[in-house]
mmCIF file of the N, C-alpha and C atoms, coordinates in Angstrom:
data_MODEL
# 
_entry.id   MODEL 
# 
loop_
_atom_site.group_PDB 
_atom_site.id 
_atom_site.type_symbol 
_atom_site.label_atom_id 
_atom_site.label_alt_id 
_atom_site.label_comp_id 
_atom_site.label_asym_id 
_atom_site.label_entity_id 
_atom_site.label_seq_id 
_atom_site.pdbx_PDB_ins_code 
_atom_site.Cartn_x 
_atom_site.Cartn_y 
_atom_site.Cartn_z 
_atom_site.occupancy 
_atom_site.B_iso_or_equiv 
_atom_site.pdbx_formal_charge 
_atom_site.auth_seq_id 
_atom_site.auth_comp_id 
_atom_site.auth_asym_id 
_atom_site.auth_atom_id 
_atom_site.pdbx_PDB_model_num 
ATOM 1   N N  . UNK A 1 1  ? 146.992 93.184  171.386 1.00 0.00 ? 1  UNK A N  1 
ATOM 2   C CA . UNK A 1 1  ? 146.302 94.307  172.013 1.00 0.00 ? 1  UNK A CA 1 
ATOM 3   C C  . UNK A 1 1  ? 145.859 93.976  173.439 1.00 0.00 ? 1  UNK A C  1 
ATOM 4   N N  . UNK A 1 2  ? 146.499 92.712  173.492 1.00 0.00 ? 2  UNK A N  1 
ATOM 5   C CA . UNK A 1 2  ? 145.305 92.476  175.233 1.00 0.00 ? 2  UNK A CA 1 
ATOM 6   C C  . UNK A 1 2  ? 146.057 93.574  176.316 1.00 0.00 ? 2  UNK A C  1 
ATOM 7   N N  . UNK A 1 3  ? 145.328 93.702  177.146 1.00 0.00 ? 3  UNK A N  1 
ATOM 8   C CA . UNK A 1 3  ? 145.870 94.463  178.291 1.00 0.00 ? 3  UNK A CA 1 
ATOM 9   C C  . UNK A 1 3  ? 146.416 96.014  177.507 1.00 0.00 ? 3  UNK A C  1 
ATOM 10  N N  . UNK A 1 4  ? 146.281 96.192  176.128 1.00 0.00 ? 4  UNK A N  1 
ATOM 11  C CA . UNK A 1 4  ? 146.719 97.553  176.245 1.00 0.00 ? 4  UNK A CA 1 
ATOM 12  C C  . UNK A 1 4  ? 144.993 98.507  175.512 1.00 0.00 ? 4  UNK A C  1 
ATOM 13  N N  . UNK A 1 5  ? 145.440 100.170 175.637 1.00 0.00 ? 5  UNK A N  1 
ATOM 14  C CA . UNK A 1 5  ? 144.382 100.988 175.820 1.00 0.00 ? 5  UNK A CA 1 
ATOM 15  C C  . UNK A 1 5  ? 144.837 101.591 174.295 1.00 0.00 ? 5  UNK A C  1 
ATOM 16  N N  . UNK A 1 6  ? 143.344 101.889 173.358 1.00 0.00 ? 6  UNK A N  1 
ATOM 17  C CA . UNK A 1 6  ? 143.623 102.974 171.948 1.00 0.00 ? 6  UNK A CA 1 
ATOM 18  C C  . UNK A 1 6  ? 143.575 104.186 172.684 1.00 0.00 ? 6  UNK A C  1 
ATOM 19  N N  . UNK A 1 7  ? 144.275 104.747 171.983 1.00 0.00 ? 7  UNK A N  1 
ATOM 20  C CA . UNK A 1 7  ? 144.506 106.135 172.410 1.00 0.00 ? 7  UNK A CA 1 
ATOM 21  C C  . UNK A 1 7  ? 143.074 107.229 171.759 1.00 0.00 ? 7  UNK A C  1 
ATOM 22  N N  . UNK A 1 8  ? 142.931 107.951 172.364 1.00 0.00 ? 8  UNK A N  1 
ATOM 23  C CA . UNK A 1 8  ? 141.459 109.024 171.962 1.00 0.00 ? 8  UNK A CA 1 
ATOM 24  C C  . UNK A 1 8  ? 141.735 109.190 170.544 1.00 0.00 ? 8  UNK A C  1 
ATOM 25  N N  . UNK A 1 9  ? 142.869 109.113 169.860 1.00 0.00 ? 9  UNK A N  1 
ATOM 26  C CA . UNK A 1 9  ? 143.520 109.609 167.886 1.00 0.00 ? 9  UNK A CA 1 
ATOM 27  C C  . UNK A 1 9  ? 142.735 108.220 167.709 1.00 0.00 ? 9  UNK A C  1 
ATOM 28  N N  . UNK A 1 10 ? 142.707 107.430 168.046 1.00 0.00 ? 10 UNK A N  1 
ATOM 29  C CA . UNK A 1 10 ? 142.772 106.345 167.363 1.00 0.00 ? 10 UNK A CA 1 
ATOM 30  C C  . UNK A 1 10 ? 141.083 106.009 167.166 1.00 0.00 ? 10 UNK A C  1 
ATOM 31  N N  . UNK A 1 11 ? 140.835 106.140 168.798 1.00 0.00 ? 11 UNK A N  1 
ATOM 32  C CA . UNK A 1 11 ? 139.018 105.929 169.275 1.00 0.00 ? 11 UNK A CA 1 
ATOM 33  C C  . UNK A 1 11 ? 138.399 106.974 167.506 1.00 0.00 ? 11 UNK A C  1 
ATOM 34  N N  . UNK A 1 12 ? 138.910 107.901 167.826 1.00 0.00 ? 12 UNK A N  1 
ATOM 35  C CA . UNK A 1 12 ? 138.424 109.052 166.530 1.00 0.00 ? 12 UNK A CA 1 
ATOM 36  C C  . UNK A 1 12 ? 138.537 108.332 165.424 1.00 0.00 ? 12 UNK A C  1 
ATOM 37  N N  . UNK A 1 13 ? 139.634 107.944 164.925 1.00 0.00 ? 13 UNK A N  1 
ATOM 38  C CA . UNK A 1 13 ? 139.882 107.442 163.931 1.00 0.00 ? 13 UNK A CA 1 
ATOM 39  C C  . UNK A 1 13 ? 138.490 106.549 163.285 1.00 0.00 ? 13 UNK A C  1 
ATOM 40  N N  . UNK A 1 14 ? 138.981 105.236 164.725 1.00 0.00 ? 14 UNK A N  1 
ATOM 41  C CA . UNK A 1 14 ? 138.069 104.094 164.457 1.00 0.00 ? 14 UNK A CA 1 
ATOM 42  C C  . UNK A 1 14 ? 136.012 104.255 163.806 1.00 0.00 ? 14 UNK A C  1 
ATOM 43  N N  . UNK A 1 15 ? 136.076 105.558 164.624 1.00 0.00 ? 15 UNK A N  1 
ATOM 44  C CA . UNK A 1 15 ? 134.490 105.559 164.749 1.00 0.00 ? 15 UNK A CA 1 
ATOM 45  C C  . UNK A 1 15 ? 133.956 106.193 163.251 1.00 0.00 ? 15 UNK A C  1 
ATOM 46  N N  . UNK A 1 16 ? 134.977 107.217 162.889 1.00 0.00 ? 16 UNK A N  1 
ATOM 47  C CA . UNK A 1 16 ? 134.989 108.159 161.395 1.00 0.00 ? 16 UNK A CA 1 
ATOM 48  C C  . UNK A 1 16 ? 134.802 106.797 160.514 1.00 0.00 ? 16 UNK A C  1 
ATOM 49  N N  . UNK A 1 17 ? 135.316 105.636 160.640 1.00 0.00 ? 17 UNK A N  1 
ATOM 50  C CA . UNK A 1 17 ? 135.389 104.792 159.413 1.00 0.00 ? 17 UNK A CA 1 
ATOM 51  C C  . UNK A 1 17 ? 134.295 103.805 159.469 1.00 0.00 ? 17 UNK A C  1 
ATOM 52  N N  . UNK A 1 18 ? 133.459 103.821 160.687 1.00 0.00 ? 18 UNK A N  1 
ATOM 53  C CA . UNK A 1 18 ? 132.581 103.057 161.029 1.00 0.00 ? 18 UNK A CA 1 
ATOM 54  C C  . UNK A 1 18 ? 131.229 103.585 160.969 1.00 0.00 ? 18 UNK A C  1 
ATOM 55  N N  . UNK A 1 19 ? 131.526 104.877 160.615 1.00 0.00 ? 19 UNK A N  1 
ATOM 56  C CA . UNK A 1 19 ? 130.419 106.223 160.365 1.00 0.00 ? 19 UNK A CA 1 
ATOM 57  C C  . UNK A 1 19 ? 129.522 105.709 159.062 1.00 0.00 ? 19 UNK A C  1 
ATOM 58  N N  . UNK A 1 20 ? 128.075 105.331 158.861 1.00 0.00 ? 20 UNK A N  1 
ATOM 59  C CA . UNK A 1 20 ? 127.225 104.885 157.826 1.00 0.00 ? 20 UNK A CA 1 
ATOM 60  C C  . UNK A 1 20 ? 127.362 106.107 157.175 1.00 0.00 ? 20 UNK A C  1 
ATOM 61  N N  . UNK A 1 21 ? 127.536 107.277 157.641 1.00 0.00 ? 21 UNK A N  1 
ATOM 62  C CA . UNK A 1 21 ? 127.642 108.544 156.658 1.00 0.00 ? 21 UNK A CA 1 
ATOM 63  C C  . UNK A 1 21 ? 128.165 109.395 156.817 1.00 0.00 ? 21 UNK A C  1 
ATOM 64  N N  . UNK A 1 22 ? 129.547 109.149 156.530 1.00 0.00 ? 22 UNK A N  1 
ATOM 65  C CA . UNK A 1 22 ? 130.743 110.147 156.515 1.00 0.00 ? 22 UNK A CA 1 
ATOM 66  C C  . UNK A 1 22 ? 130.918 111.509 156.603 1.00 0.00 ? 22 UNK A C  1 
ATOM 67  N N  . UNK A 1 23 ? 130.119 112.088 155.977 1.00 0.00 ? 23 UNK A N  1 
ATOM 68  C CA . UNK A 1 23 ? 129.948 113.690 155.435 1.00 0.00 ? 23 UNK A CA 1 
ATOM 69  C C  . UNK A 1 23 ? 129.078 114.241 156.990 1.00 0.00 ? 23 UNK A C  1 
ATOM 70  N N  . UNK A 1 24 ? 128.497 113.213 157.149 1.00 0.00 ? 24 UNK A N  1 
ATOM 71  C CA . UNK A 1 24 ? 127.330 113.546 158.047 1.00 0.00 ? 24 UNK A CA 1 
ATOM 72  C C  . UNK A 1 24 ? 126.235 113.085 158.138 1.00 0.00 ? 24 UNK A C  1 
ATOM 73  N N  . UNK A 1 25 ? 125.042 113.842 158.953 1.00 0.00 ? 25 UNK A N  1 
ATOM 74  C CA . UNK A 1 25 ? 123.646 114.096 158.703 1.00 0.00 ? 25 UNK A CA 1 
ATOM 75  C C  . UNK A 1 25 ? 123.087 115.341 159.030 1.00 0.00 ? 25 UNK A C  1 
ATOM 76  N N  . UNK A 1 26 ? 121.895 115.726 158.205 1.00 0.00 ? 26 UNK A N  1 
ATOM 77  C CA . UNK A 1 26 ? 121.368 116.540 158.462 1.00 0.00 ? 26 UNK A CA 1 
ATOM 78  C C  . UNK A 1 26 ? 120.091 117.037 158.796 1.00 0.00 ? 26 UNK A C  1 
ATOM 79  N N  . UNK A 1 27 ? 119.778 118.216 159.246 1.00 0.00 ? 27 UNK A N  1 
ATOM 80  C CA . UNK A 1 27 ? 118.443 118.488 158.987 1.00 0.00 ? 27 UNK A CA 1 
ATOM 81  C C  . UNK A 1 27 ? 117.764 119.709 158.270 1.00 0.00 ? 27 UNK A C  1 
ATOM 82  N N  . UNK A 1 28 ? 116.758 118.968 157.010 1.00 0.00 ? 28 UNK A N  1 
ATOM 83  C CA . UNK A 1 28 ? 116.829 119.788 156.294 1.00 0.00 ? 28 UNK A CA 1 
ATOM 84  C C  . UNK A 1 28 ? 114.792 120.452 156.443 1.00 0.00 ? 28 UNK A C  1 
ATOM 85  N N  . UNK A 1 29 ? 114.796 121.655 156.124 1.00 0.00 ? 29 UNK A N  1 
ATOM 86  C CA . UNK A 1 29 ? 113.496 121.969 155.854 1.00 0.00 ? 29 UNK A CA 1 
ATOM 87  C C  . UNK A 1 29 ? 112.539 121.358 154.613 1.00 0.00 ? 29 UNK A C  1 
ATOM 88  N N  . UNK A 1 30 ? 111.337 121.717 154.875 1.00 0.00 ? 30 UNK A N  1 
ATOM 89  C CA . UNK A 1 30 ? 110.439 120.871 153.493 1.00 0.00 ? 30 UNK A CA 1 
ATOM 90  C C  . UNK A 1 30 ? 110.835 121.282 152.170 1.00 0.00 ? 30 UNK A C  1 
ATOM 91  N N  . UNK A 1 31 ? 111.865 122.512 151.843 1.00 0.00 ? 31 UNK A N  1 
ATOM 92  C CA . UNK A 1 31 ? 111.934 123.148 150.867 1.00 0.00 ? 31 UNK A CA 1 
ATOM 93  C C  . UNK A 1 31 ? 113.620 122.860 150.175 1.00 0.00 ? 31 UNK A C  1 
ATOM 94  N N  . UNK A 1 32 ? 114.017 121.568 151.383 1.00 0.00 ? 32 UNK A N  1 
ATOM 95  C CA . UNK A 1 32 ? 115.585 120.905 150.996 1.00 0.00 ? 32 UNK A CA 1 
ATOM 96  C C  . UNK A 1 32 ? 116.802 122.210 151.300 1.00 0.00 ? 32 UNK A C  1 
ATOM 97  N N  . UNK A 1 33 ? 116.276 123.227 152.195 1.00 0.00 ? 33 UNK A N  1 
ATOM 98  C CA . UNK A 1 33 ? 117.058 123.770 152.801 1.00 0.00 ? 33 UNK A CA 1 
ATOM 99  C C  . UNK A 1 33 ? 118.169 123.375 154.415 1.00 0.00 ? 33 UNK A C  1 
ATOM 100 N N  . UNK A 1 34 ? 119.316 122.940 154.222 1.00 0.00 ? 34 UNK A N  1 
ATOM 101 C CA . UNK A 1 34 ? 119.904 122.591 155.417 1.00 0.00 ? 34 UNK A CA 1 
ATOM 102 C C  . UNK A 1 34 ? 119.638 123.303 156.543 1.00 0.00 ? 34 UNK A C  1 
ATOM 103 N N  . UNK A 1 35 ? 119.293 123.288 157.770 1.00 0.00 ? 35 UNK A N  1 
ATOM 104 C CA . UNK A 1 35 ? 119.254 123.690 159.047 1.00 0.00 ? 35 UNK A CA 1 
ATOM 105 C C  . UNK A 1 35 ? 120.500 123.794 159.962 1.00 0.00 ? 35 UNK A C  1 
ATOM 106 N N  . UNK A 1 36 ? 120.293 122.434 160.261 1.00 0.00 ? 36 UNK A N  1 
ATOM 107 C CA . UNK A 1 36 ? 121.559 121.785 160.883 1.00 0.00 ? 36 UNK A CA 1 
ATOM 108 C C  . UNK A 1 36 ? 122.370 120.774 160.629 1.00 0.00 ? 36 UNK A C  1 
ATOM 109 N N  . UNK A 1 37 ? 124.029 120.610 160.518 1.00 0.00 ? 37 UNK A N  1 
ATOM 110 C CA . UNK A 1 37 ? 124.900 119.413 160.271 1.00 0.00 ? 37 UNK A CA 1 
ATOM 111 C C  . UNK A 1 37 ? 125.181 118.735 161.852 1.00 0.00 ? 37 UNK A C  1 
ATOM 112 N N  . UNK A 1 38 ? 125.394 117.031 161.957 1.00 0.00 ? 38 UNK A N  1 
ATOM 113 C CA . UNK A 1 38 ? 126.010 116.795 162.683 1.00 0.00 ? 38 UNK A CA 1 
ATOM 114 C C  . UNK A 1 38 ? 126.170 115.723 162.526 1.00 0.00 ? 38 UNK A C  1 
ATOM 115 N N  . UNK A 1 39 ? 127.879 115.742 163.342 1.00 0.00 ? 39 UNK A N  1 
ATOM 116 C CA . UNK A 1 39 ? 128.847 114.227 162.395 1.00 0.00 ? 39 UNK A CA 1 
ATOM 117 C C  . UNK A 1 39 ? 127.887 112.568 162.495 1.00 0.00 ? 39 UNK A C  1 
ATOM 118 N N  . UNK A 1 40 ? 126.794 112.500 163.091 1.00 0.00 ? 40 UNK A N  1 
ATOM 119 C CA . UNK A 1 40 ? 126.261 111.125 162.898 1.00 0.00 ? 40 UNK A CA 1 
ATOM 120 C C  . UNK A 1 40 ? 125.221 111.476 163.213 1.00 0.00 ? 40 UNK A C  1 
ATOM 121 N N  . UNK A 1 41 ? 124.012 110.449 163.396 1.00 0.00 ? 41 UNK A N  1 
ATOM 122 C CA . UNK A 1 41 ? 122.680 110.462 163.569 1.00 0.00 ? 41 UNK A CA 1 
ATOM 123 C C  . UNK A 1 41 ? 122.500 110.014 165.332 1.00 0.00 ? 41 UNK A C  1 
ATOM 124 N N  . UNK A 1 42 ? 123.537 109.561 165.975 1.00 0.00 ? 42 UNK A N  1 
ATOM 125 C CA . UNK A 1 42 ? 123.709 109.807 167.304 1.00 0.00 ? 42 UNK A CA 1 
ATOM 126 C C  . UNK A 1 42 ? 123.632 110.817 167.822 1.00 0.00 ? 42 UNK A C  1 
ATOM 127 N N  . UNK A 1 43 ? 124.053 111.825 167.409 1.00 0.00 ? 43 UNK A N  1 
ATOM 128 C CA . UNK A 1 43 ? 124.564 113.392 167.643 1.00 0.00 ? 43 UNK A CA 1 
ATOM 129 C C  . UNK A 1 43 ? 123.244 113.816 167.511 1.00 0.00 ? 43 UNK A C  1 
ATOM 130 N N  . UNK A 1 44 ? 122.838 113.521 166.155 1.00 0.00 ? 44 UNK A N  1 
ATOM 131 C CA . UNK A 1 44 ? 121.440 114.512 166.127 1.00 0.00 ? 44 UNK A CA 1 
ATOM 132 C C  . UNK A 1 44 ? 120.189 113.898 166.791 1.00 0.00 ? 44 UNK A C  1 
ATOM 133 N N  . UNK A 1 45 ? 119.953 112.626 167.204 1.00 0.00 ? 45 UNK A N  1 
ATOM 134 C CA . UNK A 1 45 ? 119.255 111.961 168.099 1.00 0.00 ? 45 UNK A CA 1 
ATOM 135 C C  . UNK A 1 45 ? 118.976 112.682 169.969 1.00 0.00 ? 45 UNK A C  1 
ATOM 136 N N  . UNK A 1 46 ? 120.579 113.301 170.278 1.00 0.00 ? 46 UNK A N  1 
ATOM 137 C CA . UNK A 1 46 ? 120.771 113.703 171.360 1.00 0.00 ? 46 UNK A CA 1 
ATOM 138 C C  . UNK A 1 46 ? 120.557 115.419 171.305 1.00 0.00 ? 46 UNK A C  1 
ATOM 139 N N  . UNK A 1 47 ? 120.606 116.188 170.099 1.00 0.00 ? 47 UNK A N  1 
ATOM 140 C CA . UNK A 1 47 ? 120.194 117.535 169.806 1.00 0.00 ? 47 UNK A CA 1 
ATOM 141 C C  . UNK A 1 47 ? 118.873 117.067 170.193 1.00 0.00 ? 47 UNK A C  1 
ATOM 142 N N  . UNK A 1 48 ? 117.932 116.192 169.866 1.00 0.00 ? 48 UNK A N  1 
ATOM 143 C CA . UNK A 1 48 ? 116.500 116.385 169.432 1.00 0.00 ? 48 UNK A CA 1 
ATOM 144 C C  . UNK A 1 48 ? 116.030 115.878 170.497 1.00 0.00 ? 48 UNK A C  1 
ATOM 145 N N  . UNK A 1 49 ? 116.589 115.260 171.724 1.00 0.00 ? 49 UNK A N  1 
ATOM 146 C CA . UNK A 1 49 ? 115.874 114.223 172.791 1.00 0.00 ? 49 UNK A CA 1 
ATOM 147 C C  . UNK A 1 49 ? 115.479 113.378 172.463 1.00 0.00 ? 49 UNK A C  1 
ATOM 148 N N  . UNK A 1 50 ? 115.462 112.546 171.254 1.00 0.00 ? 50 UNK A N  1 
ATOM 149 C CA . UNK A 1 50 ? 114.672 111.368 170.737 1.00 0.00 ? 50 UNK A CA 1 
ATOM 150 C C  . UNK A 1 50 ? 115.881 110.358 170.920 1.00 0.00 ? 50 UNK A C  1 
ATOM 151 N N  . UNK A 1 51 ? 115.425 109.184 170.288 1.00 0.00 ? 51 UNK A N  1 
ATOM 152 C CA . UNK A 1 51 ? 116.231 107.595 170.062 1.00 0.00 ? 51 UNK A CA 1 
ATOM 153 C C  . UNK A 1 51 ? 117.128 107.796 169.273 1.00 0.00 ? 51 UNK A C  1 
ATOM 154 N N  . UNK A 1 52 ? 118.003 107.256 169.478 1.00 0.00 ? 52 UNK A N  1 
ATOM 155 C CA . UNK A 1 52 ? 118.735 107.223 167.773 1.00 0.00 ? 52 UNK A CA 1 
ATOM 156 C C  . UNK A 1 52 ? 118.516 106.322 166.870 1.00 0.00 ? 52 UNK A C  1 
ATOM 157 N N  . UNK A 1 53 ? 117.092 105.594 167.077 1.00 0.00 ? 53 UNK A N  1 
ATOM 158 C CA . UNK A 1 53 ? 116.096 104.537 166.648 1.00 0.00 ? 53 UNK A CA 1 
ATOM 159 C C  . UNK A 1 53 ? 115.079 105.102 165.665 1.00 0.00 ? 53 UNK A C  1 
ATOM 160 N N  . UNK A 1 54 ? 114.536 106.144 166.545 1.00 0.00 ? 54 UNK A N  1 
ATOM 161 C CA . UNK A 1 54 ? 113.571 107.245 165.631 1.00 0.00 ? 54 UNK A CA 1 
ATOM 162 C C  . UNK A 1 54 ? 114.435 108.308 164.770 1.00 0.00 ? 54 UNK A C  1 
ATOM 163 N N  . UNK A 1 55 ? 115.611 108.356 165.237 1.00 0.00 ? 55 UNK A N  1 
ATOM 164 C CA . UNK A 1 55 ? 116.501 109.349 163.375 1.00 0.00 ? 55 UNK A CA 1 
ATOM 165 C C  . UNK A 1 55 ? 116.709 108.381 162.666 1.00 0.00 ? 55 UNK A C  1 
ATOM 166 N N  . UNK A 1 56 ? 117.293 107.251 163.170 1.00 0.00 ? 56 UNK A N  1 
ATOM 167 C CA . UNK A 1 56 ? 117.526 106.171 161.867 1.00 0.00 ? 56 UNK A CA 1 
ATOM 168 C C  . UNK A 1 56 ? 115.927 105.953 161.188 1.00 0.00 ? 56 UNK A C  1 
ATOM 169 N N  . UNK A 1 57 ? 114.753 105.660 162.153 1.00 0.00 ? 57 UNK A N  1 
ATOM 170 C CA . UNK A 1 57 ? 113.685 105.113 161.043 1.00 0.00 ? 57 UNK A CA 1 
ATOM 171 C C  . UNK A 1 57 ? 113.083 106.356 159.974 1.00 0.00 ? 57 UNK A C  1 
ATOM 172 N N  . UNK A 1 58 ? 113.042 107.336 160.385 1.00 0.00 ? 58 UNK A N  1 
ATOM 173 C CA . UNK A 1 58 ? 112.918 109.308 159.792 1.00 0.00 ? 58 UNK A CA 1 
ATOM 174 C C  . UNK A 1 58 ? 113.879 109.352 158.305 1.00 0.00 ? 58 UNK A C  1 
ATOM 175 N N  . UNK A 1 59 ? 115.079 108.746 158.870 1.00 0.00 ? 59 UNK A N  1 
ATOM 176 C CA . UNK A 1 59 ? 116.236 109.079 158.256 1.00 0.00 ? 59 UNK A CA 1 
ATOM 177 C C  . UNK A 1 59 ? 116.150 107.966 156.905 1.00 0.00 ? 59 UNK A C  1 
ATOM 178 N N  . UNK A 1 60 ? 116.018 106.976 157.263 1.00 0.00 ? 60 UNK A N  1 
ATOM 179 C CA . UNK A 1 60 ? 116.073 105.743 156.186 1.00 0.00 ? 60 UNK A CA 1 
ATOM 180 C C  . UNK A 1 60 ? 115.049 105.816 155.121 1.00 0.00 ? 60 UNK A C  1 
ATOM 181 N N  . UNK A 1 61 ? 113.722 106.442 156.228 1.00 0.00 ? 61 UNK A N  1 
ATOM 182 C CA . UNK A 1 61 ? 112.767 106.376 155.374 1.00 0.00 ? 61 UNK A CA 1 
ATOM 183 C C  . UNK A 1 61 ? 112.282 107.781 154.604 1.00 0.00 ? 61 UNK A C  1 
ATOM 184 N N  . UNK A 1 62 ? 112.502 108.263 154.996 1.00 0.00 ? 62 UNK A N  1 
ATOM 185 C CA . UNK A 1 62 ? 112.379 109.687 154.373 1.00 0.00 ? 62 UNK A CA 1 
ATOM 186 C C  . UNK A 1 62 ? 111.466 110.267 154.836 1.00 0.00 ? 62 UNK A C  1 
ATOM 187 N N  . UNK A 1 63 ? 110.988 110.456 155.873 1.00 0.00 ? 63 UNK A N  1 
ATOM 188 C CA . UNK A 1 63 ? 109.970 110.572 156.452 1.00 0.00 ? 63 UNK A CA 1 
ATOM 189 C C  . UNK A 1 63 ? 109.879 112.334 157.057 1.00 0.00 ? 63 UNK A C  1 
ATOM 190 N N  . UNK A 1 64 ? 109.144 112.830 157.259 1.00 0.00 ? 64 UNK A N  1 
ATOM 191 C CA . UNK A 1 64 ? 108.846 114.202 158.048 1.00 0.00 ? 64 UNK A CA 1 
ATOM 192 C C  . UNK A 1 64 ? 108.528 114.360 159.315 1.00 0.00 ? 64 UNK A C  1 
ATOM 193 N N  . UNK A 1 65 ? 109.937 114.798 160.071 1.00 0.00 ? 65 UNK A N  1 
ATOM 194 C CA . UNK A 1 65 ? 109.880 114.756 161.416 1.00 0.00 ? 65 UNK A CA 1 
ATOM 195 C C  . UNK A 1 65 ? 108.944 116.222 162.186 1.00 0.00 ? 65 UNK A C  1 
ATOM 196 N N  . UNK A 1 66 ? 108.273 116.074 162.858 1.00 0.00 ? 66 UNK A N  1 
ATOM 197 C CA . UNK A 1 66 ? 107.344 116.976 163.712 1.00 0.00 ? 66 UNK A CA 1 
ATOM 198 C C  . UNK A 1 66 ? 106.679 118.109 162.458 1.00 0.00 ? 66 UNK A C  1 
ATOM 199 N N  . UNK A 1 67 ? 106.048 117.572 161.611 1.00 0.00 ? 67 UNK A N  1 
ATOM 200 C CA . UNK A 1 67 ? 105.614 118.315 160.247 1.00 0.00 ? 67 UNK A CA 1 
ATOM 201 C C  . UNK A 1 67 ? 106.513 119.490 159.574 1.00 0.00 ? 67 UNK A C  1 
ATOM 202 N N  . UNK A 1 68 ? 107.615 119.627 160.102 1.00 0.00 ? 68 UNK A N  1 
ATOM 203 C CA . UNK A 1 68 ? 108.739 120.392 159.482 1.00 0.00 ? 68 UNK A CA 1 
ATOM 204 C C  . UNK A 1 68 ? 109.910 120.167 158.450 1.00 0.00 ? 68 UNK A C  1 
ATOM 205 N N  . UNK A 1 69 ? 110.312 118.967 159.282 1.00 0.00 ? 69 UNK A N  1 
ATOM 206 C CA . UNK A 1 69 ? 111.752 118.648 158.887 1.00 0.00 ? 69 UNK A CA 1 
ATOM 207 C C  . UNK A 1 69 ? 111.802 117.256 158.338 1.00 0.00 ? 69 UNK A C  1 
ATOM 208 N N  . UNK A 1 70 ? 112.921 117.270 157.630 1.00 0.00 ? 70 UNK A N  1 
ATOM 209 C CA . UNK A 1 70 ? 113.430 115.925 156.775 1.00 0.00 ? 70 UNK A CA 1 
ATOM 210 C C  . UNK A 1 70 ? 114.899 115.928 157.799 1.00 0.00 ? 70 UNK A C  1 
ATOM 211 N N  . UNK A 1 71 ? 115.065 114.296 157.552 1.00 0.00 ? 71 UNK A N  1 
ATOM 212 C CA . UNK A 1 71 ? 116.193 114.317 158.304 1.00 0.00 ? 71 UNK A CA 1 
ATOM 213 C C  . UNK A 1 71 ? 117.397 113.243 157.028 1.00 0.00 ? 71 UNK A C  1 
ATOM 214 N N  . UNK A 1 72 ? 118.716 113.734 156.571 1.00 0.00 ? 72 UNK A N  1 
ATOM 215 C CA . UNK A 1 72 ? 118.801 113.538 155.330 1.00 0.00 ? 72 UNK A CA 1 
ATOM 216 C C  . UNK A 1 72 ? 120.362 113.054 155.783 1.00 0.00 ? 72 UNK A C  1 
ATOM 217 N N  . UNK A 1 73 ? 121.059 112.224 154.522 1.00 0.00 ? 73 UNK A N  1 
ATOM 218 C CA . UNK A 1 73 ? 123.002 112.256 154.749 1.00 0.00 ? 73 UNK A CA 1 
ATOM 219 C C  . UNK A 1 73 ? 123.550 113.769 153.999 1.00 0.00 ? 73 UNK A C  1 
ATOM 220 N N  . UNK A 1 74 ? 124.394 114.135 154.253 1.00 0.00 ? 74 UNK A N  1 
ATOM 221 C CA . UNK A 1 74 ? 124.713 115.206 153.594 1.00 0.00 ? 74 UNK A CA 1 
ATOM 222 C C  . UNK A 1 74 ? 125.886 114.559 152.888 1.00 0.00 ? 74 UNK A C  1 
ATOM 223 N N  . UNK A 1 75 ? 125.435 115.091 151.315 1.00 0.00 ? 75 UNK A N  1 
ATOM 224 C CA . UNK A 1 75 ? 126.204 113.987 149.999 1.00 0.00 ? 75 UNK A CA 1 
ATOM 225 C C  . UNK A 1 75 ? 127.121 114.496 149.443 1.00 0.00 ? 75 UNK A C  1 
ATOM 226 N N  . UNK A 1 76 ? 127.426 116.058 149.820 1.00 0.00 ? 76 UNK A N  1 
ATOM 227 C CA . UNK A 1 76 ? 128.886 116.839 149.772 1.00 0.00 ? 76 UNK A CA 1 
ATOM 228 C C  . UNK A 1 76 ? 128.952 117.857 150.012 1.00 0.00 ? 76 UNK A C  1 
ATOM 229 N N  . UNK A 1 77 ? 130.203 118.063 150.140 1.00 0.00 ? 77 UNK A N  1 
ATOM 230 C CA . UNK A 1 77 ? 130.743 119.698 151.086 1.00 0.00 ? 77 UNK A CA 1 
ATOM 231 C C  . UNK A 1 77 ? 130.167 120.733 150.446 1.00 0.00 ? 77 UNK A C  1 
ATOM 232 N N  . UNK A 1 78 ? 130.249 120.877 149.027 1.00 0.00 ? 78 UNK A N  1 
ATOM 233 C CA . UNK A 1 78 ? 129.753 122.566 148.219 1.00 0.00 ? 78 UNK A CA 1 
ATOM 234 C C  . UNK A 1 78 ? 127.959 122.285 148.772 1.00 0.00 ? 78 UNK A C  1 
ATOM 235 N N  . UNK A 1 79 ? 127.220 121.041 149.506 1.00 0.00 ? 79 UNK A N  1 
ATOM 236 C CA . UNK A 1 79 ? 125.730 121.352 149.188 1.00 0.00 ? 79 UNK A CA 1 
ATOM 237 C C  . UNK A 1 79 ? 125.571 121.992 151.180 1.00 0.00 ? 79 UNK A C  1 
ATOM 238 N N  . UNK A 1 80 ? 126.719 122.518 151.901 1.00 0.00 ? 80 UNK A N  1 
ATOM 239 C CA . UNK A 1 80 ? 126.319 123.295 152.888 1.00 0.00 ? 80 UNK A CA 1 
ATOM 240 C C  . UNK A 1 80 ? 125.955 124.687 152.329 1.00 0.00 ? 80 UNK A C  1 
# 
């Protein structure tokens, strides 16, 4: 591979398999209603203006972000 470039199929590829949570993440209301999906906790770090330090610690821990929201993995397709 030295001197050569992955192609953007591949960059995609690589990152989907390197993804801690495949399906996604989400954000759900206090009542375990989904809000919003997005493909990693990077993504939703940059929706929210925060770290992607503070979704992972929210996220891991189960915690309640700005007294509203849970921030959750989404564990399969029929629970959108």
């Amino acid at each position: 591979m030295f001197g050569k470039i992955h192609s953007e199929e591949t960059k995609d590829m690589m990152r989907k398999r390197k993804n801690k949570y495949p399906l996604g993440v989400g954000i759900f209301d206090l009542q375990g209603n989904l809000i919003s999906k997005f493909e990693n906790n990077v993504e939703l770090a940059k929706h929210l203006k925060v770290s992607k330090v503070t979704v992972g610690k929210y996220l891991n821990n189960n915690l309640i972000y700005d007294n509203s929201y849970y921030f959750r993995p989404i564990m399969d397709e029929f629970s959108l």
